[in-house]
C-alpha positions in Angstrom: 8.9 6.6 -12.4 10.7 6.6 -9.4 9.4 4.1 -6.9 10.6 3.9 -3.2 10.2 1.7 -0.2 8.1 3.6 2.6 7.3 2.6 6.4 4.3 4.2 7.5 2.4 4.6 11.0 -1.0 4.6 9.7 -4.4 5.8 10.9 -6.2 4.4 7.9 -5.5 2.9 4.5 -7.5 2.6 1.3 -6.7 0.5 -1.6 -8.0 1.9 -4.5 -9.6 -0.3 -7.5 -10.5 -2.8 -5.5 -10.3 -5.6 -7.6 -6.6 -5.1 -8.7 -5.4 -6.3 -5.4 -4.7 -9.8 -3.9 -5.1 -10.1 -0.2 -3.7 -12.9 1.7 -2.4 -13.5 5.6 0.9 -14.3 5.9 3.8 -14.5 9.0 4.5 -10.7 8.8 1.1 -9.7 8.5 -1.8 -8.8 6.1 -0.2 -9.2 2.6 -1.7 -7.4 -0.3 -0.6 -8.1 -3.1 -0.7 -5.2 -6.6 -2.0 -7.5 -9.5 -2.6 -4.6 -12.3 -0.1 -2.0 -13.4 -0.8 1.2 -13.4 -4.2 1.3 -11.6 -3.1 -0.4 -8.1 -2.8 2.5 -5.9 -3.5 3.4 -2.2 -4.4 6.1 0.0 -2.8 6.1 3.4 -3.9 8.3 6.4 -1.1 9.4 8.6 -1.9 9.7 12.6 -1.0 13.6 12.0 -4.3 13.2 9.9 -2.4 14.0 6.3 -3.7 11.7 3.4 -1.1 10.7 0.8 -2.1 8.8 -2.5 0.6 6.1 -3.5 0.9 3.8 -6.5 2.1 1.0 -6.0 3.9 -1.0 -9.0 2.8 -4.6 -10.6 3.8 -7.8 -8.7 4.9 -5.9 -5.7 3.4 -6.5 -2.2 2.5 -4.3 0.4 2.3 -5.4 4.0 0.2 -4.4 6.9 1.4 -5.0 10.3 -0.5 -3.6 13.3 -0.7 0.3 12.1 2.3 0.2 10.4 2.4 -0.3 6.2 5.7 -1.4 4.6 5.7 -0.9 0.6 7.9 -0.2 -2.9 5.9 2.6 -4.4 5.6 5.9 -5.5 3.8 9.0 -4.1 1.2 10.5 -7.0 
């Protein structure tokens, strides 16, 4: 697997298997937080529309500011 970090303008954002995600508010945003490997994934809607499925590894935190996502993952 090859797992990279990603900025995203975002329309909307899914995460996927709910409960294998922490969720928590910190200074640079909404953090959320992948708690179960290989099932934490999320589906990110782009303003252009175009929906992307990403998986995002154990222990690794993806953070939502405004309508932009910062993350380590990789696209499935």
């Amino acid at each position: 697997m090859v797992f990279s970090y990603h900025v995203i303008k975002f329309e909307s954002i899914s995460f996927l298997q709910g409960t294998d995600w922490s969720q928590s508010i910190g200074d640079k945003g909404i953090l959320y937080k992948s708690i179960k490997d290989p099932f934490s994934k999320l589906i990110i809607q782009s303003l252009n529309n175009s929906e992307k499925l990403f998986h995002v590894p154990k222990d690794r935190t993806v953070i939502v500011v405004n309508k932009v996502v910062h993350f380590l993952g990789e696209l499935v």
